[in-house]
N, C-alpha and C positions, 0 to 999 in steps of 0.2 A: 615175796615174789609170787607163791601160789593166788595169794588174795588180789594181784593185779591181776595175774594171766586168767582168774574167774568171772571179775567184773570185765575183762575186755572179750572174754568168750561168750558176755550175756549182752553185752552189747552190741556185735556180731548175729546175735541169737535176733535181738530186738531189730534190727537193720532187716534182715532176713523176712522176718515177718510182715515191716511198716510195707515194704516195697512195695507188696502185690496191691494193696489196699491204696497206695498214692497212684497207684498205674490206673486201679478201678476208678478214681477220680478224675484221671485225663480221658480230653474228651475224644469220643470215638475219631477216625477217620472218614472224614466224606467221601461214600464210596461213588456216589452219585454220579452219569456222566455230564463232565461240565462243557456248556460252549459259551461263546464269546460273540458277539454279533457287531462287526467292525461300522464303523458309517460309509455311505450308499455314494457311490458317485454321482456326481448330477449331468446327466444325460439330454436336459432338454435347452432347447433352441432356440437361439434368438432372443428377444427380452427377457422372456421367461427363464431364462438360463442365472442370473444375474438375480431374480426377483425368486427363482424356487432353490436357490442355494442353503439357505436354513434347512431344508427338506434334508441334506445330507445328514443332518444329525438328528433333524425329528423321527425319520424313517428308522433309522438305526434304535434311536431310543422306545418307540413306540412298541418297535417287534420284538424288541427285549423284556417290555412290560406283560406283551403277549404270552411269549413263550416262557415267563418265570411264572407265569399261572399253574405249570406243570409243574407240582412240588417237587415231582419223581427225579427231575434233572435241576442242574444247578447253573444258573445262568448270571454270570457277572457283568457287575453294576457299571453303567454308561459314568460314572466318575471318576473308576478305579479306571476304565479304558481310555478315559479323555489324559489322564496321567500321565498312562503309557503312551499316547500318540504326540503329548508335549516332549516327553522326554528322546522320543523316537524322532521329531520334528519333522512330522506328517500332519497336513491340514487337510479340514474335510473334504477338502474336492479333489484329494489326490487319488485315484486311480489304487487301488489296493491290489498286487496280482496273486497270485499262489502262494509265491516263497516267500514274498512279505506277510501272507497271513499265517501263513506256519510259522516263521519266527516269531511274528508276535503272539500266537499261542501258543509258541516255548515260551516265552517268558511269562505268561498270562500263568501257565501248569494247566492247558484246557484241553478237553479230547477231541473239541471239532471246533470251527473256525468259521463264521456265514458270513462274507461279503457280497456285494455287487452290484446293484446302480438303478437309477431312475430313468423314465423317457417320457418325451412329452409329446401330442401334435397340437396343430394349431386348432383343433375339435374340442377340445376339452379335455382328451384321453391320454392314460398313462399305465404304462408300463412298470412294473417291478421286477428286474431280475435277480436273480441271488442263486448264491452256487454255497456249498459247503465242504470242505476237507478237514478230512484224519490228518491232525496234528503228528501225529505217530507216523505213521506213513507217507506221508507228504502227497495223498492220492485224491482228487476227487470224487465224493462221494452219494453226491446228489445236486439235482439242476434243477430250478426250477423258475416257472414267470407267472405272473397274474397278471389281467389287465382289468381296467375300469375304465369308469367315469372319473375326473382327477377326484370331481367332488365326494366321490367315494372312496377317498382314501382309505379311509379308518376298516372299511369292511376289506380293503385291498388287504391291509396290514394283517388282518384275523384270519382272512383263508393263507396266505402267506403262509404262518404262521405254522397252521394246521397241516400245511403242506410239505411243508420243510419237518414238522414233529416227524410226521410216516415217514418222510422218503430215506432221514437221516437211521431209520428203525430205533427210534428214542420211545422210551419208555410213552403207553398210550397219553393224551392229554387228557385231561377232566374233559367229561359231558359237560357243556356251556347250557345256562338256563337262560330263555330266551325271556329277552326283555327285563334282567337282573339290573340294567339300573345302575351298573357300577361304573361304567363311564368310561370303559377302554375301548367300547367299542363292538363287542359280542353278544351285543343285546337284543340281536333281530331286527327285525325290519319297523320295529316302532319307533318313531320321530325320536321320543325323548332319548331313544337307545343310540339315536346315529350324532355324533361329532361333528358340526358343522366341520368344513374344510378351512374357515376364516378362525377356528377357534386352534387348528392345528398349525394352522400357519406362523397365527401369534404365539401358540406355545414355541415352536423351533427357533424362529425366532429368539425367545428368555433363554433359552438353552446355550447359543451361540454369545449371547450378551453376558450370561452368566461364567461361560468360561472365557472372556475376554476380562473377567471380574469387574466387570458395569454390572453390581448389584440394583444398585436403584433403577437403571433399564430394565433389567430383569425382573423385578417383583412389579413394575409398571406392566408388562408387556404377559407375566404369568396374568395377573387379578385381568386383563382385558381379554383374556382368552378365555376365563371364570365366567366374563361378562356377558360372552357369547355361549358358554354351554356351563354354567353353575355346579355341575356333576359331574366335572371334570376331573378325575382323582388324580393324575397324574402331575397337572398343574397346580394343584392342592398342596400336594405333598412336595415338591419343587419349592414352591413358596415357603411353604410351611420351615423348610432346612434353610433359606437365605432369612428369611427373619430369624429366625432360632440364633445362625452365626453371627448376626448384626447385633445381638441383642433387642429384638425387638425394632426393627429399621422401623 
């Protein structure tokens, strides 16, 4: 009896020990503040209303690409939310208000929330507005609009971006290096660094075909937005995941 009640007091002893070293091996908790960035209503008029409807989810995705440049916050991925908004049975042109984006980031586990929409006139010119709330407190936390030229979307999406980083007090972003060539858009005022607006079109566009699961529209419609700006990384990497799941389409 002694020689059981020894070996079960050293195994006890051994238990004791293993714990803290298997705890050492789980991985930290992300303290990071996470947001969520919903798709854009589409606000503009008349034809254009019909023809820039893809923009609901390029806009959404784009500023997402934007704002996950800032290592310091954690910003969840336009797939994981396309998930949520099938499972939710909200389509992109639906109107997102408050207490729809605070539910969904309860369910998301996110600290802040960015929706809100697009405008168009018959000029060329467009509007972004976007609002942010504390998922915790269900408060508005920050306002804000840019406007442009349409065809400068891409720089719309970057100061956005930078505007919404301050206003929301998220951790500072990286200093952007001008003219870096990586093809989101932050590259400055040099040609090769700007995104034509036909190259984003057709990306929103693959996006929307993509989650409709028309693959082959979609890897047609990414490689023709490639076609128009080659440094495209975002279209890249898009492509890159529907071939990989195809095996190779």
């Amino acid at each position: 009896m002694r020689g059981h009640q020894k070996l079960f007091t050293m195994a006890l002893a051994g238990a004791a020990l293993a714990t803290p070293a298997l705890r050492a091996q789980e991985p930290a908790a992300d303290a990071r503040p996470t947001v969520a960035i919903m798709y854009f209503g589409n606000g503009a008029l008349g034809k254009s209303h019909e023809e820039l409807e893809p923009l609901s989810k390029g806009i959404a995705d784009m500023l997402i690409t934007e704002m996950a440049a800032n290592t310091s916050i954690r910003v969840i991925e336009r797939d994981q939310l396309q998930k949520l908004v099938e499972e939710q049975n909200l389509s992109a042109s639906d109107r997102v208000d408050k207490s729809t984006a605070v539910k969904i980031g309860k369910i998301l586990g996110v600290h802040h929330m960015i929706f809100g929409g697009f405008v168009t006139d018959l000029k060329g010119n467009m509007r972004l507005d976007s609002r942010a709330v504390n998922v915790e407190t269900s408060e508005i936390e920050y306002v804000e609009s840019v406007s442009n030229k349409t065809d400068n979307l891409m720089q719309m999406i970057t100061d956005l971006a930078a505007k919404m980083n301050k206003g929301m007090k998220l951790p500072a972003m990286p200093k952007r290096v001008a003219d870096a060539g990586t093809g989101t858009g932050g590259g400055g005022g040099a040609d090769k660094g700007k995104v034509p607006f036909q190259a984003i079109m057709l990306y929103s566009r693959a996006l929307s075909e993509k989650d409709k699961g028309n693959k082959d529209e979609a890897v047609k419609l990414f490689k023709a937005s490639l076609d128009k700006f080659p440094d495209y990384a975002p279209a890249k990497k898009e492509m890159a995941k529907l071939q990989g799941s195809a095996g190779g389409m």
